[in-house]
C-alpha positions as CSV (number, residue, x, y, z in Angstrom):
1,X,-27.6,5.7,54.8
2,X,-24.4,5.2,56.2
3,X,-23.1,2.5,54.0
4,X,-24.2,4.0,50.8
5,X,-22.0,6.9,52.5
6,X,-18.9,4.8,53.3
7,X,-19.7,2.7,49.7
8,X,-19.8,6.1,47.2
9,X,-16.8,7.3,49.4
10,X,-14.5,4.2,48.5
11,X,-15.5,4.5,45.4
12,X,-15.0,8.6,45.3
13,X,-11.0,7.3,46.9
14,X,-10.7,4.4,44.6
15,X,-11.5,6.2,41.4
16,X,-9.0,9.4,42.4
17,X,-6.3,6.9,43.1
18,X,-6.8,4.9,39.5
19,X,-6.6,8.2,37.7
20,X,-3.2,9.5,39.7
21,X,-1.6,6.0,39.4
22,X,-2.3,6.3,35.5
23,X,-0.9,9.8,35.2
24,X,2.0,8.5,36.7
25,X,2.3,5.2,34.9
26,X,2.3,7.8,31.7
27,X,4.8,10.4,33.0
28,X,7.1,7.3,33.4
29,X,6.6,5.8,29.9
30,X,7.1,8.8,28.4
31,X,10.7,9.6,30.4
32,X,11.5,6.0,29.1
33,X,11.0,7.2,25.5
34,X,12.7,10.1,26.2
35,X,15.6,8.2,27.4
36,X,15.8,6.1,24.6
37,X,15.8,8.8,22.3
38,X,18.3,10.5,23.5
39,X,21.0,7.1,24.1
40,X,19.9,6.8,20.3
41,X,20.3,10.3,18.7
42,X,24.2,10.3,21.0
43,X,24.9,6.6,18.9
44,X,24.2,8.0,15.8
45,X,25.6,11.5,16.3
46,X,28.7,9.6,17.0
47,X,28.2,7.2,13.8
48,X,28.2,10.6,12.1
49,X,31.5,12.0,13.5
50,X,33.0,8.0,12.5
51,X,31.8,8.4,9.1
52,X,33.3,11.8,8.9
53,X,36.6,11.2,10.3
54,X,36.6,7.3,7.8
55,X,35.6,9.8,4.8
56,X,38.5,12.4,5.0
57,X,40.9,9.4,5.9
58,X,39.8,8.2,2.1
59,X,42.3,9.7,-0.2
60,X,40.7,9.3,-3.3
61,X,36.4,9.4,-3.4
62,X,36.3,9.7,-7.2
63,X,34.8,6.0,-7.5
64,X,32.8,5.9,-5.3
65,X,29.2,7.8,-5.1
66,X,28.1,6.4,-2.2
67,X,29.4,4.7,1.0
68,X,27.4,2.6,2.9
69,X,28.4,1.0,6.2
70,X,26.4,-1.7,7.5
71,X,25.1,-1.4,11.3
72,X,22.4,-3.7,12.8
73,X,20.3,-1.0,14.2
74,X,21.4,2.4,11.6
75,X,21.5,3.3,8.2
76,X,24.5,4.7,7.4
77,X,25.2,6.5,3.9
78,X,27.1,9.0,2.4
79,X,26.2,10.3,-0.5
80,X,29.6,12.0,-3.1
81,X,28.2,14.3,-5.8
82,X,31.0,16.0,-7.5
83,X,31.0,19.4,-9.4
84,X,33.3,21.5,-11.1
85,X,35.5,22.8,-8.4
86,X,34.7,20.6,-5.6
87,X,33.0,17.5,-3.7
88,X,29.9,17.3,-2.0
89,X,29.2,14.8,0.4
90,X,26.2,14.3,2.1
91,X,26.2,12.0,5.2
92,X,22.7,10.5,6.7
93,X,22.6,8.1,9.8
94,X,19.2,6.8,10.1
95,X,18.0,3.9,12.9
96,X,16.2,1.5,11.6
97,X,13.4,1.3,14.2
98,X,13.0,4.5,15.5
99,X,12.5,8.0,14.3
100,X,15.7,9.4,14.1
101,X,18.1,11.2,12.0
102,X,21.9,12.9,12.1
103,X,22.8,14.5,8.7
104,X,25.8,16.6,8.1
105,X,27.3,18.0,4.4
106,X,30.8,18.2,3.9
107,X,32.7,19.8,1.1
108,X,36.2,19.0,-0.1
């Protein structure tokens, strides 16, 4: 009686123990992601203020309907549509391997 005692208690201990270690193994994986995300959406966000600031440097956007600038790990775009009174861009920074996206419109 006492070892099947001392045996379901270790396994009562070992089981509790598995189960916290997981939840923490998870908590930690997911404050990686986190962290990633956020390094990630800062990098594009400023991708986005570099694409602005290139754009109004440009003196003259009527040849152009779309700039693309070429970046290992985002997709960088702006998109000109032009009306009647004025010039619509859109710009779109995009990584390539994770889910996120910066967009801003701009009007001249």
């Amino acid at each position: 009686m006492k070892k099947a005692f001392s045996l379901l208690f270790t396994i009562l201990i070992v089981t509790i123990l598995s189960l916290v270690s997981i939840n923490i193994f998870q908590s930690r994986a997911i404050n990686n992601q986190n962290t990633i995300n956020q390094y990630l959406y800062i990098q594009a966000n400023n991708h986005l203020d570099f694409l602005q600031e290139y754009i109004n440097s440009l003196k003259n956007l009527k040849n152009s309907d779309e700039i693309k600038i070429d970046s290992n790990r985002f997709d960088i775009i702006a998109k000109v549509k032009k009306d009647e009174k004025s010039t619509k861009i859109f710009m779109s920074v995009k990584a390539k391997d994770y889910d996120i996206r910066v967009q801003r419109t701009l009007i001249k």
